[in-house]
C-alpha positions in Angstrom: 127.5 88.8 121.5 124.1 87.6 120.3 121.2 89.0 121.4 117.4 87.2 122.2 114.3 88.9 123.3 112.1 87.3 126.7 108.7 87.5 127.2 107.6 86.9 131.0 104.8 87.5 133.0 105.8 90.3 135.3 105.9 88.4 138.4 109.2 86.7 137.8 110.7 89.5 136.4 113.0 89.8 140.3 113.6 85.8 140.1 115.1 86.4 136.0 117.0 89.5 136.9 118.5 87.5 139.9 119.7 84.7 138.0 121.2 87.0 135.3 123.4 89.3 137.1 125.3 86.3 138.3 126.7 86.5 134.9 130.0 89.2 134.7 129.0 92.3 132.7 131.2 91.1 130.1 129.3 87.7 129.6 126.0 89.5 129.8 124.3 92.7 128.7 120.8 93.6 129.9 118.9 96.2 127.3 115.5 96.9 128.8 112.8 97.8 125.9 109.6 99.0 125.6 108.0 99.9 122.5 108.6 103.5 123.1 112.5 102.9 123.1 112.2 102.4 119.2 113.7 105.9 117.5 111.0 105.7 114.9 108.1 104.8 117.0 106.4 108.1 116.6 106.6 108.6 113.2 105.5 104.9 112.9 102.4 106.1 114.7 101.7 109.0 112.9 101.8 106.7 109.5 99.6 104.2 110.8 97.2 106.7 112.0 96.9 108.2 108.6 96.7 104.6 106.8 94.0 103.7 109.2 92.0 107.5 108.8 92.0 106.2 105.1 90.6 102.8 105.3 88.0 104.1 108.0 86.9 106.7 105.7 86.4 104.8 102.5 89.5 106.7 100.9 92.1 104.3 101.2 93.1 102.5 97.4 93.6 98.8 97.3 95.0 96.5 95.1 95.0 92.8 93.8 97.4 90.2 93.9 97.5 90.8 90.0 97.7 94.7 90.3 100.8 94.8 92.7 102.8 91.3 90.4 102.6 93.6 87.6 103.8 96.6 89.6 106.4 94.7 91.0 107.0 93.7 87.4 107.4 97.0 85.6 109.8 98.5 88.5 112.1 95.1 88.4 112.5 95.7 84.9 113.3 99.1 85.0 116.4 98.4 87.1 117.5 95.2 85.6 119.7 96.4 82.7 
């Protein structure tokens, strides 16, 4: 099966879920989402919260372009050979 993802305006949800279930359950599988259904939305959250704490409070470190290529650089070659 392959899966795609819809975005509608609520109103037409009746008039899509109508014109799917004429499919057989075996031609068609509807998955309801919301971003709540993801496992690690939480602990997403929780991340994000503290990233952002950081920025807000003038604590957060940055980096240049330069900084993370050279980064990138030393950890590639430490796992190339």
């Amino acid at each position: 099966m392959e899966t795609i993802r819809l975005e509608f305006q609520p109103e037409i949800k009746e008039k899509i879920l109508k014109l799917l279930s004429s499919f057989s359950s075996d031609e068609l599988k509807i998955v309801e989402e919301d971003i709540f259904s993801d496992p690690n939305f939480e602990e997403n959250k929780k991340k994000l919260d503290v990233a952002y704490a950081k920025i807000k409070n003038g604590t957060a470190k940055f980096y240049t372009l330069e900084e993370v290529d050279a980064m990138l650089e030393e950890t590639i070659s430490k796992y190339e050979n």
